[in-house]
FIKE-10622 format. One line per 3 residues: number of its first residue (from 1); for each residue x, y, z of C-alpha. Coordinates in steps of 0.001 Angstrom, whole numbers, always signed. Layout:
! FIKE-10622
NUM> X/Y/Z | ...
//
This chain:
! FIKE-10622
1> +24214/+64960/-45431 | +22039/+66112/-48557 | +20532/+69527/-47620
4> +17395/+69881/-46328 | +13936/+71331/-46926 | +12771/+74565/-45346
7> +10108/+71825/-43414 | +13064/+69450/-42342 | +15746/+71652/-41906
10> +17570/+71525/-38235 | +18810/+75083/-37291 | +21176/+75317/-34207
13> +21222/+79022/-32317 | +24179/+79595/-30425 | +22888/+82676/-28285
16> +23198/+83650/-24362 | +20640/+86207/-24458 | +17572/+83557/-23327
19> +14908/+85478/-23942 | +15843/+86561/-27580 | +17070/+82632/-28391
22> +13762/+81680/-27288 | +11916/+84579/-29428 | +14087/+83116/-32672
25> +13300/+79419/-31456 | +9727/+80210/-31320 | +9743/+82002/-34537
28> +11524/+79622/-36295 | +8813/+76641/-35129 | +6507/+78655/-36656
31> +8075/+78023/-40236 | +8564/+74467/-39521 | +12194/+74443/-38932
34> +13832/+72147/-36220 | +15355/+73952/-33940 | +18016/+73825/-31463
37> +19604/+76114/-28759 | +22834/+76167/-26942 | +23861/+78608/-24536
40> +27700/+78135/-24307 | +30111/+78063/-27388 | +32362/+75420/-26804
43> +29209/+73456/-26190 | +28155/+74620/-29521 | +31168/+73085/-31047
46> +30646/+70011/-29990 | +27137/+69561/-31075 | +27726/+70922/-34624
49> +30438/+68487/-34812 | +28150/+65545/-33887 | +24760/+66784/-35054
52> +25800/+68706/-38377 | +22889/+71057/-38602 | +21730/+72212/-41737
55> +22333/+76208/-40362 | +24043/+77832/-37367 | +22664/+81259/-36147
58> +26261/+82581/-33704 | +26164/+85017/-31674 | +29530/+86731/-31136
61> +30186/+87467/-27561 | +29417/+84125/-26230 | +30737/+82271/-22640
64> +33158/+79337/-23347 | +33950/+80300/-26784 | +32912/+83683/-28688
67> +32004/+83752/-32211 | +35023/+83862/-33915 | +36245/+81154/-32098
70> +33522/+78610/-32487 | +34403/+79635/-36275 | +37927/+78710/-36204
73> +37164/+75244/-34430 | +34386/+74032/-36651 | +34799/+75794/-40006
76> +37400/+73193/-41356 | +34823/+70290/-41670 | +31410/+72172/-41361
79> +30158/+73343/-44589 | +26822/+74018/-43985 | +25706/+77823/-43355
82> +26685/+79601/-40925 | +25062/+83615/-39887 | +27370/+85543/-37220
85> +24648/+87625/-35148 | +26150/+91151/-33951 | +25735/+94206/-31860
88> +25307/+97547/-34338 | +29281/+98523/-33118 | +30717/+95360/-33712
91> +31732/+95820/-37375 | +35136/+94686/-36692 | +33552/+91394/-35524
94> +31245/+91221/-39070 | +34112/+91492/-41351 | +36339/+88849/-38937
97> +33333/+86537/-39322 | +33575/+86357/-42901 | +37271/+86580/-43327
100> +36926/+82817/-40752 | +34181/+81703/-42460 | +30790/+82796/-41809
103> +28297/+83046/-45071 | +26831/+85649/-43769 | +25789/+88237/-40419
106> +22665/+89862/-38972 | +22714/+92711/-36843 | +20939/+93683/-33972
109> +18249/+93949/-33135 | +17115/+91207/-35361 | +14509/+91429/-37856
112> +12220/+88217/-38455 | +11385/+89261/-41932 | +15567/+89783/-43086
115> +16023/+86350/-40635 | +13650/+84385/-42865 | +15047/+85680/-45881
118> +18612/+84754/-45133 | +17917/+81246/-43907 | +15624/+80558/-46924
121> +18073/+82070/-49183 | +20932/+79636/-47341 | +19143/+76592/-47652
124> +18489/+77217/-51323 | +21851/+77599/-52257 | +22583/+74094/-49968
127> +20189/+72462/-51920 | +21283/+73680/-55451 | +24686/+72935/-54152
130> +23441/+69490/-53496 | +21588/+69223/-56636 | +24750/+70246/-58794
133> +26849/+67713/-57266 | +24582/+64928/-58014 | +24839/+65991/-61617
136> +28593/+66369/-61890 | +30529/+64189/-64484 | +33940/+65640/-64337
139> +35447/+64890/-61547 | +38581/+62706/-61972 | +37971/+59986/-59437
142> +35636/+58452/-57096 | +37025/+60032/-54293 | +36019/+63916/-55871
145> +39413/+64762/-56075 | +39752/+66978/-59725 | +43976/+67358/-60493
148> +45074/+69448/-63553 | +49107/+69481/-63223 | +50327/+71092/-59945
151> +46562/+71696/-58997 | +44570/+69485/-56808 | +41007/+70448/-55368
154> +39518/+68089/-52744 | +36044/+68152/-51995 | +36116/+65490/-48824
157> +38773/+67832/-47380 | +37871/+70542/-48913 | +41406/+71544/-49532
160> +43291/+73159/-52073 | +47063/+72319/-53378 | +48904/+74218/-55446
163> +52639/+73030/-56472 | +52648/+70500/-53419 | +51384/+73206/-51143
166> +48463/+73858/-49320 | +46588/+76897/-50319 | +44606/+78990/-47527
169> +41120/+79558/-49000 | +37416/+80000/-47585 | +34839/+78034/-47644
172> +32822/+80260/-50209 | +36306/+80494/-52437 | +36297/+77051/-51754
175> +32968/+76520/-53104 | +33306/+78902/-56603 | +36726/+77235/-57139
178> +35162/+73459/-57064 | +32260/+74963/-59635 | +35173/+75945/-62110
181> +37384/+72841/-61798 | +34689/+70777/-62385 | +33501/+72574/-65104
184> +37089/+73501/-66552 | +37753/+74393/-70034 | +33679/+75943/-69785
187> +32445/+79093/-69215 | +30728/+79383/-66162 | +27749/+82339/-65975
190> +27808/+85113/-63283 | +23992/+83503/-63160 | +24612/+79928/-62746
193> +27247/+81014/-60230 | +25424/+83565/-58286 | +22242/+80819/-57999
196> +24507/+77940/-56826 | +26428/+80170/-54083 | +23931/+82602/-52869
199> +20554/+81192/-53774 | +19104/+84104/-56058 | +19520/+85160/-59822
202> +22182/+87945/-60462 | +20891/+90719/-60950 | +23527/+92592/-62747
205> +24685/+94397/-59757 | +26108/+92273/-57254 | +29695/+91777/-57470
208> +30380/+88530/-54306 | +31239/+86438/-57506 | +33931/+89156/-59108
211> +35195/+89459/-55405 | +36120/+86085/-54952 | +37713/+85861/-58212
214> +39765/+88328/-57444 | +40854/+86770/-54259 | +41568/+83582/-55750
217> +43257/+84758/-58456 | +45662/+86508/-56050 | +45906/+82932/-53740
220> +46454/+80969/-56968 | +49379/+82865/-58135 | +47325/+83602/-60881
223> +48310/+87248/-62814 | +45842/+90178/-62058 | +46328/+92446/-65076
226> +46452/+89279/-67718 | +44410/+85910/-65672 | +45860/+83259/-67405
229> +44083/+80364/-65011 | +40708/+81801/-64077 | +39758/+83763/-67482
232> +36850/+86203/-67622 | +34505/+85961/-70147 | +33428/+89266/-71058
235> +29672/+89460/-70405 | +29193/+86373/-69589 | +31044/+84732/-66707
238> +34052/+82672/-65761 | +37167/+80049/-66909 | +39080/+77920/-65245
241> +41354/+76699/-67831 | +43339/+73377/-67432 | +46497/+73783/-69082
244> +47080/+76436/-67094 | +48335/+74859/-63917
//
Protein backbone atom coordinates (compact mmCIF):
# COMPACT_ATOMS: atom_id res chain seq x y z
CA UNK A 1 0.00 0.00 0.00
CA UNK A 2 1.89 3.25 -1.31
CA UNK A 3 1.64 5.85 1.51
CA UNK A 4 -0.76 8.27 1.60
CA UNK A 5 -1.40 12.01 1.50
CA UNK A 6 -2.07 14.06 4.61
CA UNK A 7 -5.87 14.44 2.67
CA UNK A 8 -6.17 10.55 2.14
CA UNK A 9 -4.46 9.23 4.89
CA UNK A 10 -6.59 6.60 7.21
CA UNK A 11 -5.49 6.98 10.92
CA UNK A 12 -6.76 4.24 13.37
CA UNK A 13 -6.93 5.41 17.36
CA UNK A 14 -6.84 2.67 19.63
CA UNK A 15 -8.07 4.60 22.88
CA UNK A 16 -10.73 3.68 25.80
CA UNK A 17 -10.95 7.05 27.10
CA UNK A 18 -14.27 8.04 24.70
CA UNK A 19 -14.35 11.35 25.19
CA UNK A 20 -10.59 12.11 24.42
CA UNK A 21 -10.77 9.46 21.17
CA UNK A 22 -13.57 11.46 20.06
CA UNK A 23 -11.69 14.98 20.77
CA UNK A 24 -8.57 13.40 18.49
CA UNK A 25 -11.24 11.97 15.93
CA UNK A 26 -12.77 15.28 15.65
CA UNK A 27 -9.53 17.03 15.42
CA UNK A 28 -8.13 14.92 13.07
CA UNK A 29 -11.42 15.44 10.53
CA UNK A 30 -10.57 18.75 10.71
CA UNK A 31 -7.17 18.16 8.77
CA UNK A 32 -8.79 15.87 6.41
CA UNK A 33 -7.54 12.66 7.71
CA UNK A 34 -9.76 9.44 7.73
CA UNK A 35 -10.23 8.38 10.80
CA UNK A 36 -11.00 5.39 12.73
CA UNK A 37 -11.60 4.38 16.43
CA UNK A 38 -11.50 1.19 18.32
CA UNK A 39 -12.08 0.80 21.83
CA UNK A 40 -10.61 -2.69 22.63
CA UNK A 41 -7.01 -3.86 21.63
CA UNK A 42 -7.35 -7.16 20.43
CA UNK A 43 -10.05 -5.62 18.30
CA UNK A 44 -7.46 -3.25 17.20
CA UNK A 45 -5.35 -6.06 16.00
CA UNK A 46 -7.55 -7.37 13.93
CA UNK A 47 -8.50 -4.34 12.03
CA UNK A 48 -4.88 -3.19 11.43
CA UNK A 49 -4.31 -6.55 10.12
CA UNK A 50 -7.20 -6.29 7.60
CA UNK A 51 -7.43 -2.54 7.05
CA UNK A 52 -3.57 -1.56 7.15
CA UNK A 53 -3.94 2.04 8.12
CA UNK A 54 -1.55 4.45 7.09
CA UNK A 55 -0.94 5.44 11.19
CA UNK A 56 -1.95 3.92 14.54
CA UNK A 57 -2.37 6.35 17.56
CA UNK A 58 -2.15 3.27 20.90
CA UNK A 59 -2.95 3.93 23.90
CA UNK A 60 -1.17 1.77 26.50
CA UNK A 61 -3.47 0.56 29.14
CA UNK A 62 -6.10 -0.75 26.93
CA UNK A 63 -9.02 -3.75 27.68
CA UNK A 64 -8.35 -6.95 25.62
CA UNK A 65 -4.87 -6.19 24.82
CA UNK A 66 -2.62 -3.18 26.26
CA UNK A 67 -0.20 -1.39 24.22
CA UNK A 68 2.65 -3.38 24.26
CA UNK A 69 0.80 -6.19 23.36
CA UNK A 70 -1.09 -5.01 20.35
CA UNK A 71 2.74 -4.18 19.44
CA UNK A 72 4.02 -7.58 19.71
CA UNK A 73 0.99 -9.08 17.63
CA UNK A 74 1.03 -6.71 14.73
CA UNK A 75 4.55 -5.27 14.50
CA UNK A 76 5.94 -8.28 12.42
CA UNK A 77 3.93 -7.41 9.21
CA UNK A 78 2.73 -3.76 9.94
CA UNK A 79 5.15 -1.25 8.84
CA UNK A 80 3.32 1.68 8.78
CA UNK A 81 3.64 4.23 11.87
CA UNK A 82 2.79 3.56 14.84
CA UNK A 83 2.62 6.52 18.17
CA UNK A 84 2.27 4.74 21.76
CA UNK A 85 0.05 7.41 23.76
CA UNK A 86 1.07 7.48 27.65
CA UNK A 87 0.28 8.67 31.09
CA UNK A 88 3.27 11.31 32.37
CA UNK A 89 4.53 8.10 34.89
CA UNK A 90 4.55 5.58 32.43
CA UNK A 91 8.14 5.99 31.17
CA UNK A 92 8.81 2.42 31.56
CA UNK A 93 5.94 1.86 29.07
CA UNK A 94 7.63 4.71 26.44
CA UNK A 95 10.92 3.09 26.26
CA UNK A 96 9.09 -0.70 26.01
CA UNK A 97 7.15 0.83 23.11
CA UNK A 98 10.07 1.56 21.16
CA UNK A 99 12.25 -1.30 22.15
CA UNK A 100 8.67 -3.52 20.37
CA UNK A 101 8.34 -1.27 17.81
CA UNK A 102 6.60 1.89 18.09
CA UNK A 103 8.13 5.02 15.90
CA UNK A 104 7.31 7.10 18.27
CA UNK A 105 5.05 8.24 21.82
CA UNK A 106 2.99 11.20 23.02
CA UNK A 107 2.32 11.90 26.44
CA UNK A 108 -0.49 13.03 28.23
CA UNK A 109 -2.34 15.16 28.14
CA UNK A 110 -2.07 15.45 24.45
CA UNK A 111 -1.23 18.44 22.60
CA UNK A 112 -2.98 19.00 19.06
CA UNK A 113 -0.21 21.18 17.85
CA UNK A 114 2.89 18.26 18.83
CA UNK A 115 -0.09 15.56 17.47
CA UNK A 116 -0.13 17.25 14.06
CA UNK A 117 3.42 17.55 13.92
CA UNK A 118 4.18 13.93 14.55
CA UNK A 119 1.61 12.51 12.17
CA UNK A 120 2.70 14.95 9.41
CA UNK A 121 6.22 14.26 10.12
CA UNK A 122 5.23 10.20 9.92
CA UNK A 123 3.54 10.35 6.80
CA UNK A 124 6.40 12.23 5.21
CA UNK A 125 8.89 9.87 5.96
CA UNK A 126 6.14 6.96 4.54
CA UNK A 127 5.99 8.74 1.54
CA UNK A 128 9.78 9.40 0.97
CA UNK A 129 10.09 5.84 2.00
CA UNK A 130 7.74 5.07 -0.78
CA UNK A 131 9.28 7.38 -3.15
CA UNK A 132 12.89 5.84 -2.58
CA UNK A 133 11.75 2.46 -3.24
CA UNK A 134 10.28 3.25 -6.50
CA UNK A 135 13.68 4.56 -7.46
CA UNK A 136 15.81 1.68 -6.26
CA UNK A 137 18.04 -0.23 -8.83
CA UNK A 138 20.06 -2.44 -6.64
CA UNK A 139 18.27 -4.84 -5.37
CA UNK A 140 19.32 -8.36 -6.48
CA UNK A 141 16.02 -9.86 -7.52
CA UNK A 142 12.48 -9.30 -8.18
CA UNK A 143 11.45 -10.51 -5.05
CA UNK A 144 13.63 -7.39 -3.03
CA UNK A 145 15.71 -9.76 -1.51
CA UNK A 146 19.60 -7.97 -1.54
CA UNK A 147 22.36 -11.10 -0.46
CA UNK A 148 26.09 -10.16 -0.07
CA UNK A 149 27.75 -13.60 1.25
CA UNK A 150 26.27 -14.79 4.60
CA UNK A 151 23.94 -11.63 4.53
CA UNK A 152 20.44 -11.63 3.35
CA UNK A 153 17.93 -8.61 3.89
CA UNK A 154 14.27 -9.23 2.94
CA UNK A 155 12.04 -6.51 2.42
CA UNK A 156 8.57 -8.72 1.95
CA UNK A 157 9.52 -10.25 5.33
CA UNK A 158 11.29 -7.78 6.47
CA UNK A 159 13.83 -10.09 7.93
CA UNK A 160 17.34 -10.18 8.43
CA UNK A 161 19.88 -13.35 8.11
CA UNK A 162 23.10 -13.41 9.07
CA UNK A 163 25.27 -16.79 8.62
CA UNK A 164 21.92 -18.86 8.18
CA UNK A 165 20.46 -17.18 11.20
CA UNK A 166 17.84 -14.95 11.86
CA UNK A 167 18.84 -11.66 13.27
CA UNK A 168 16.40 -9.81 15.87
CA UNK A 169 16.13 -6.22 14.59
CA UNK A 170 13.39 -3.32 14.66
CA UNK A 171 11.51 -2.08 12.33
CA UNK A 172 13.41 1.38 12.22
CA UNK A 173 16.94 -0.78 12.21
CA UNK A 174 15.15 -2.59 9.79
CA UNK A 175 14.47 0.32 7.73
CA UNK A 176 18.29 2.15 7.92
CA UNK A 177 19.75 -1.34 7.24
CA UNK A 178 17.60 -1.83 3.80
CA UNK A 179 18.82 2.03 2.87
CA UNK A 180 22.55 0.76 3.17
CA UNK A 181 22.24 -2.64 1.45
CA UNK A 182 20.69 -1.19 -1.27
CA UNK A 183 22.95 1.42 -1.58
CA UNK A 184 26.15 -0.73 -0.59
CA UNK A 185 29.59 0.13 -1.51
CA UNK A 186 28.00 4.19 -1.26
CA UNK A 187 28.09 6.54 1.24
CA UNK A 188 24.92 7.25 2.59
CA UNK A 189 24.41 11.07 4.24
CA UNK A 190 23.27 11.57 7.90
CA UNK A 191 20.78 13.96 5.61
CA UNK A 192 19.46 11.64 3.12
CA UNK A 193 19.08 9.24 6.04
CA UNK A 194 17.57 11.41 8.61
CA UNK A 195 14.84 12.69 5.66
CA UNK A 196 13.94 9.11 4.58
CA UNK A 197 13.45 7.78 8.35
CA UNK A 198 12.16 10.67 10.25
CA UNK A 199 10.78 13.08 7.70
CA UNK A 200 12.97 16.31 8.45
CA UNK A 201 16.56 17.53 7.45
CA UNK A 202 19.34 16.80 10.10
CA UNK A 203 20.11 19.33 11.72
CA UNK A 204 23.48 18.52 13.02
CA UNK A 205 22.27 17.55 16.36
CA UNK A 206 20.18 14.65 16.35
CA UNK A 207 21.88 11.49 16.84
CA UNK A 208 18.50 8.49 16.06
CA UNK A 209 20.73 7.69 12.94
CA UNK A 210 24.27 7.18 15.04
CA UNK A 211 22.00 5.22 17.57
CA UNK A 212 20.87 2.72 15.35
CA UNK A 213 24.17 2.21 13.91
CA UNK A 214 25.41 1.45 16.86
CA UNK A 215 22.81 -1.10 17.58
CA UNK A 216 23.21 -2.78 14.43
CA UNK A 217 26.61 -2.87 14.43
CA UNK A 218 26.44 -4.73 17.76
CA UNK A 219 23.42 -7.28 16.16
CA UNK A 220 25.57 -7.75 13.04
CA UNK A 221 28.58 -8.96 14.77
CA UNK A 222 30.08 -6.12 13.36
CA UNK A 223 33.40 -4.67 15.56
CA UNK A 224 32.67 -1.45 17.63
CA UNK A 225 36.14 0.07 18.01
CA UNK A 226 37.19 -0.77 14.11
CA UNK A 227 33.37 -1.24 11.90
CA UNK A 228 34.50 -3.21 9.26
CA UNK A 229 30.69 -3.77 7.69
CA UNK A 230 28.85 -0.54 8.40
CA UNK A 231 31.84 2.15 7.93
CA UNK A 232 31.45 5.76 9.02
CA UNK A 233 32.27 8.32 6.85
CA UNK A 234 33.68 11.04 8.74
CA UNK A 235 31.44 14.08 8.20
CA UNK A 236 29.45 12.80 6.00
CA UNK A 237 27.42 9.66 6.70
CA UNK A 238 27.36 5.91 6.37
CA UNK A 239 28.82 2.40 4.52
CA UNK A 240 27.63 -0.68 4.21
CA UNK A 241 30.35 -2.42 2.50
CA UNK A 242 29.79 -5.76 0.58
CA UNK A 243 32.76 -7.73 0.92
CA UNK A 244 32.39 -7.53 4.26
CA UNK A 245 29.87 -10.23 5.00
Amino acid sequence: MAAATIHTAHILIVEDDTSLADWIKEYLEMKHYQVTVQERGDLAVQFIKKQNPDLVILDGMLPGLDGIDVLKAVRPDFTNTILMVTARDQELDEVLGLEMGADDYLTKPIRANVLATKIRKYLARQSLMQQHDNNVAEIEDNQGTIHYGDFKIDKQDRSVELSNTVVDISSSEFDLLWLLAERAGNTVTRDELIQLLRGFDYDGFDRTVDLIVSKLRKKLNDNPSKPYRIKTVWGKGYLLVKSAW
